[in-house]
C-alpha positions in Angstrom: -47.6 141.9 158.1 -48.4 144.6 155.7 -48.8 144.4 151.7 -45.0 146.1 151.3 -43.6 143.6 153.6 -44.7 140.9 150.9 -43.5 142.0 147.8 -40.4 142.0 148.5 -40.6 137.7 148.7 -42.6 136.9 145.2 -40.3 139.9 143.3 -37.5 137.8 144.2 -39.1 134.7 143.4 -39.3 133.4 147.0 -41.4 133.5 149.6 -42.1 131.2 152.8 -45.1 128.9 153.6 -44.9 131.3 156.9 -45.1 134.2 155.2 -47.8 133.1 152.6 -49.9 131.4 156.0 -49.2 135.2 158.0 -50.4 136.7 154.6 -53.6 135.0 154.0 -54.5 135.3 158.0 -54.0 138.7 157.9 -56.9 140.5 157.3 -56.6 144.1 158.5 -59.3 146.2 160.0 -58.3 149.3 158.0 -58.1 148.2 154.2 -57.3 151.6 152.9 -54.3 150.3 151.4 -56.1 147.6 149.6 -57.1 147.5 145.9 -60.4 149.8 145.7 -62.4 146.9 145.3 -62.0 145.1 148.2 -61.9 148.4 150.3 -66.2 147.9 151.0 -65.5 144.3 151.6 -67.9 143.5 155.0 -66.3 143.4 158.2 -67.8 140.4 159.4 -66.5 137.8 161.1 -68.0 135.1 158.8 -67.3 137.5 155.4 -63.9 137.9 156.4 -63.7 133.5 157.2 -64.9 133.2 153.8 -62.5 135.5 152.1 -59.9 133.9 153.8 -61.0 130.4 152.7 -61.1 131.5 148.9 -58.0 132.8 148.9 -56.3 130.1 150.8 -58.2 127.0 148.1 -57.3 129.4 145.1 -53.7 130.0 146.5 -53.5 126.3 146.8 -54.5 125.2 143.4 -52.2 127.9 141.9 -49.1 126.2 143.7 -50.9 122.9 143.1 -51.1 122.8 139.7 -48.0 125.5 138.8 -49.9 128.1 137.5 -47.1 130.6 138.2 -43.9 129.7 136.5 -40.6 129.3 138.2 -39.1 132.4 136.3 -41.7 134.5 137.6 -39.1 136.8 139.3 -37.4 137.0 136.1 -39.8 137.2 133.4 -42.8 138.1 135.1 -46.2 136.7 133.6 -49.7 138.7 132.5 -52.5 136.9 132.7 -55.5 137.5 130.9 -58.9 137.6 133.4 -61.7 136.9 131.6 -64.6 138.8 133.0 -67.8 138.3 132.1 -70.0 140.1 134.5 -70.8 136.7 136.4 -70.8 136.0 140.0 -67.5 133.5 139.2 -65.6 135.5 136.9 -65.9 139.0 139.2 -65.2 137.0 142.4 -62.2 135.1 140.5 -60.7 138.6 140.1 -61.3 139.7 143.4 -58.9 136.8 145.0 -56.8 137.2 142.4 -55.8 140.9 143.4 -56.3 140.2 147.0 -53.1 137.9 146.2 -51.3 140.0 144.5 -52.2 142.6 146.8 -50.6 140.3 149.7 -47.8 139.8 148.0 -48.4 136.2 147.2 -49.4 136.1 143.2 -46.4 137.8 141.5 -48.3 138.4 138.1 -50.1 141.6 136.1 -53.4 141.1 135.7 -55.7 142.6 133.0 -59.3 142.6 133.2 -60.8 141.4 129.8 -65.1 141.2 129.1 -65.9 140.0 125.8 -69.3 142.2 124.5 -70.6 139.4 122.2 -73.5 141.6 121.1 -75.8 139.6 122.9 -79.4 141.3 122.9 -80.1 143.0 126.4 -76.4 143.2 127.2 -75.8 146.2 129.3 -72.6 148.0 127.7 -72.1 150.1 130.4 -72.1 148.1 133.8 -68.7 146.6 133.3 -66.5 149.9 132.3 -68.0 151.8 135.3 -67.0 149.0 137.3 -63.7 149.4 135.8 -63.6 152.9 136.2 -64.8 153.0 139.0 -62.1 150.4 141.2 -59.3 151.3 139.0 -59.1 148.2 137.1 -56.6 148.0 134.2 -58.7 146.6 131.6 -59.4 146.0 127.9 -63.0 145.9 126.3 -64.0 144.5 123.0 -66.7 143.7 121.2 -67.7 141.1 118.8 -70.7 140.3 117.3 -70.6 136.7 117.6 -74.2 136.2 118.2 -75.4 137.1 115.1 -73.1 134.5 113.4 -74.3 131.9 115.9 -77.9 132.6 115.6 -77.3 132.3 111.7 -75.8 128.7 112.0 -77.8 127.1 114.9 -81.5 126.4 114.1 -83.8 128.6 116.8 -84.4 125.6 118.9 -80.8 124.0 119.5 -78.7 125.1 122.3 -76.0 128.0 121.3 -73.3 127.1 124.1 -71.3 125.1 122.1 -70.6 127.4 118.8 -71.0 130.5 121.2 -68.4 129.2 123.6 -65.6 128.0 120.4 -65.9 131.3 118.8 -65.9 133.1 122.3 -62.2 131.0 123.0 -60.7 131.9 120.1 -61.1 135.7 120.4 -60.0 135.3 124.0 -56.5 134.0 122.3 -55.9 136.6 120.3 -56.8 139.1 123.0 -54.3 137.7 124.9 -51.3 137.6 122.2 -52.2 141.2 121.4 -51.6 141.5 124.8 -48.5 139.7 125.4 -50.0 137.5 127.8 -49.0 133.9 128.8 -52.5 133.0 129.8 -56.1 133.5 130.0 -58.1 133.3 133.4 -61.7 132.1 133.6 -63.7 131.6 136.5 -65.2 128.0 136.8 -65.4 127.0 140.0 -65.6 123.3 141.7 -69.1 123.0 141.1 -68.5 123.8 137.1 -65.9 120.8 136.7 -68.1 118.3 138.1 -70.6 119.2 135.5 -68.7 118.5 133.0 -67.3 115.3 134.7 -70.5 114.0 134.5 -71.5 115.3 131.0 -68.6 113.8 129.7 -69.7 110.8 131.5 -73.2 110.9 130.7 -73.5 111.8 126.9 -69.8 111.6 125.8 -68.9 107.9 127.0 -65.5 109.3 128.4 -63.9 110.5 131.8 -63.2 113.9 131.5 -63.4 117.2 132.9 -61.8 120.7 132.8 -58.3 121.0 134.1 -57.3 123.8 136.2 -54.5 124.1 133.7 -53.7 123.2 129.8 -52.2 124.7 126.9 -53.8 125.2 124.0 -53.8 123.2 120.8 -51.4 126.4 119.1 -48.7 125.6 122.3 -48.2 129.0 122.7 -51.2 130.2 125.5 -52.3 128.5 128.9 -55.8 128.5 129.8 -56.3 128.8 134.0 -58.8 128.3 136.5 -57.7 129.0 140.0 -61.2 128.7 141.4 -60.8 125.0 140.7 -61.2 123.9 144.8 -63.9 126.7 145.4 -67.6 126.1 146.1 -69.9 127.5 144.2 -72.1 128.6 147.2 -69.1 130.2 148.7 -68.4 132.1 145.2 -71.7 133.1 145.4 -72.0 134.2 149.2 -68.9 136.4 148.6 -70.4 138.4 145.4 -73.3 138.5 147.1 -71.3 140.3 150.2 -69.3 142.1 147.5 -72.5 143.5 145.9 -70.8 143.0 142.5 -73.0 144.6 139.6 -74.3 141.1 138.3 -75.1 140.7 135.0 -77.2 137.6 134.2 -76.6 134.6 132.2 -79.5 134.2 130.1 -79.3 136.8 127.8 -79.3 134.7 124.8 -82.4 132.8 126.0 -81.4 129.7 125.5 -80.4 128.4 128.7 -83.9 126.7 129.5 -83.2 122.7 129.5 -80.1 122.2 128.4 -78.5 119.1 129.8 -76.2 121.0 132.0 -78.6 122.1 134.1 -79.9 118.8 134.7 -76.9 117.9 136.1 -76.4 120.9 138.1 -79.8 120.4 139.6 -78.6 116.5 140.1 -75.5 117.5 142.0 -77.1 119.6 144.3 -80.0 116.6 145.2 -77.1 114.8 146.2 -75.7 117.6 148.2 -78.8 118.2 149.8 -79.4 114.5 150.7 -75.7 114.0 152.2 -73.7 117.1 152.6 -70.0 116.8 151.9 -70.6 114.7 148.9 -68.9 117.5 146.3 -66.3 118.0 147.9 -65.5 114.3 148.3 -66.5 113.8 144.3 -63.9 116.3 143.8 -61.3 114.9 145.2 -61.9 112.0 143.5 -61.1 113.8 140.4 -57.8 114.2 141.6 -57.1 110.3 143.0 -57.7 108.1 140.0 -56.3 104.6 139.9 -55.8 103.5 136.1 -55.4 100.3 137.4 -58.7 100.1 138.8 -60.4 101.3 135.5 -60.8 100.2 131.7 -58.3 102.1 129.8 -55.9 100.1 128.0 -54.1 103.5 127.4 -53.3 104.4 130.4 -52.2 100.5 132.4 -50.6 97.6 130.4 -53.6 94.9 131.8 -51.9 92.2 129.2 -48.7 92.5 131.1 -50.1 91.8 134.2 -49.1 88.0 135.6 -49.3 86.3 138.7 -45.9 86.1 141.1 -44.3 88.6 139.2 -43.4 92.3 140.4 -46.2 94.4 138.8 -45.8 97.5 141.0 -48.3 96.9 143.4 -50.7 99.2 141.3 -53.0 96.5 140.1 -53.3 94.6 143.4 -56.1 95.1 145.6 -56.9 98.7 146.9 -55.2 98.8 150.3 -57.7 101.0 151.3 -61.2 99.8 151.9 -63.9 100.2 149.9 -65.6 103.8 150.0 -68.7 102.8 149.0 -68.8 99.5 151.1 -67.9 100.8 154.1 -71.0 103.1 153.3 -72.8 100.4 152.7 -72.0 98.4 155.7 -72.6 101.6 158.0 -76.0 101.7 156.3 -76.9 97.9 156.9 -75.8 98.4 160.6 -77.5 101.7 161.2 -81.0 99.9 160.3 -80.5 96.6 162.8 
């Protein structure tokens, strides 16, 4: 099924879980019709199982979570892609036109990098890269370093300032823009973190949502690499031989608590493989029942005999963590 086979379906507004499956399997030995920037993509067999896999687990958390509106055949949407240089944000735009390539993400896209004056920050690498793979783009640069170097004392953390002032530009970007939303590239591995530093230091269960408005009602924030892997994100710009540029320019990435989690998460992964993906999940299948929030389940309600839903009862499901347990008990007799 080629590319101009597909756009006919999301043009109109419809397309087929047939169409979208032949779409995603499809991946043709000549890619001359492609976007330039998947046209060097290797031909391997496990490259091309791994492109396939990020674009099916970004497709689903797009239809997941609605990230396309209904009207999308009638008023179609722009969305903002914020690139930063990163292995997450380039490979976040790669799936993103592979999509729309295939027919299957009916939305313009507009590359957007952020130059926050950062010291070492190479100017040039990200308009070649434009340039170079044809990439409808906008560049602009702020000097938001100086004003966060000016508030936060040399040895405190700058991610927190750096990354407010960084969101609000990205806003206006986008209504200069006329876009509906802004794009950013954390990945499964990224909202776990924050699971966990909300958990940790901020006494709440939290995370980042693949989708939310912002506080103004009038902009989404996205992030279809929700259900990726890190390691996959950063096997395919590593196949991709994106132009990386690193994270650390600022210098004051060393210790922060972040990457003590990050380093925590992968220990566990090490020590049982799977775990992520099952921690993930989790994030997804919450009982409020089953926790502490008042908010969220009327506990005084609750009274014996009477009809309360079945939600408070006891999990019909086992235990996860007990039936671990018990394999564990029986695996050392």
């Amino acid at each position: 099924m080629s590319a101009t086979d597909l756009t006919s379906g999301p043009e109109a507004g419809v397309i087929s879980d047939a169409a979208a499956s032949a779409a995603l399997m499809d991946l043709p030995e000549d890619d001359s019709g492609c976007p330039v920037m998947l046209r060097n993509a290797p031909s391997t067999v496990e490259f091309k199982k791994l492109r396939k896999r990020l674009l099916r687990e970004v497709r689903q958390a797009i239809d997941d979570y609605g990230m396309v509106p209904a009207d999308a055949a009638v008023k179609r949407p722009k969305w903002l892609v914020c690139l930063s240089g990163g292995k997450d944000s380039y490979t976040l735009l790669a799936v993103l036109m592979d999509l729309k390539w295939r027919g299957l993400l009916p939305v313009d896209l507009l590359a957007c990098n952020l130059d926050q004056a950062q010291p070492g920050f190479p100017p040039e690498i990200l308009p070649a890269f434009f340039e170079k793979n044809g990439i409808e783009n906008i560049i602009v640069r702020e000097d938001t370093f100086s004003i966060v170097t000016s508030k936060i004392p040399a040895h405190k953390t700058y991610c927190s300032l750096c990354s407010r002032l960084r969101r609000g530009i990205l806003y206006r970007i986008a209504r200069e823009q006329g876009c509906e939303a802004i794009v950013l590239g954390h990945h499964r591995e990224d909202i776990l973190e924050t699971f966990f530093m909300n958990l940790f230091h901020g006494g709440r269960l939290a995370s980042m949502p693949p989708k939310l408005v912002n506080d103004e009602g009038d902009l989404m924030v996205l992030r279809p690499l929700a259900y990726c892997a890190e390691s996959d994100v950063a096997k395919f710009a590593a196949g991709m031989q994106f132009p990386i540029i690193p994270c650390n320019l600022c210098g004051s990435q060393d210790g922060l608590q972040r990457e003590e989690v990050k380093r925590m998460l992968m220990d566990w992964e090490r020590a049982s493989p799977g775990r992520l993906g099952v921690m993930a999940r989790a994030l997804a299948h919450t009982r409020p029942s089953h926790l502490l929030d008042r908010s969220l389940f009327d506990f005084a309600s609750l009274r014996p005999g009477e009809n309360n839903g079945g939600e408070a009862r006891d999990a019909e499901e086992p235990c996860g963590a007990g039936l671990a347990m018990t394999r564990n008990l029986f695996a050392a007799e």
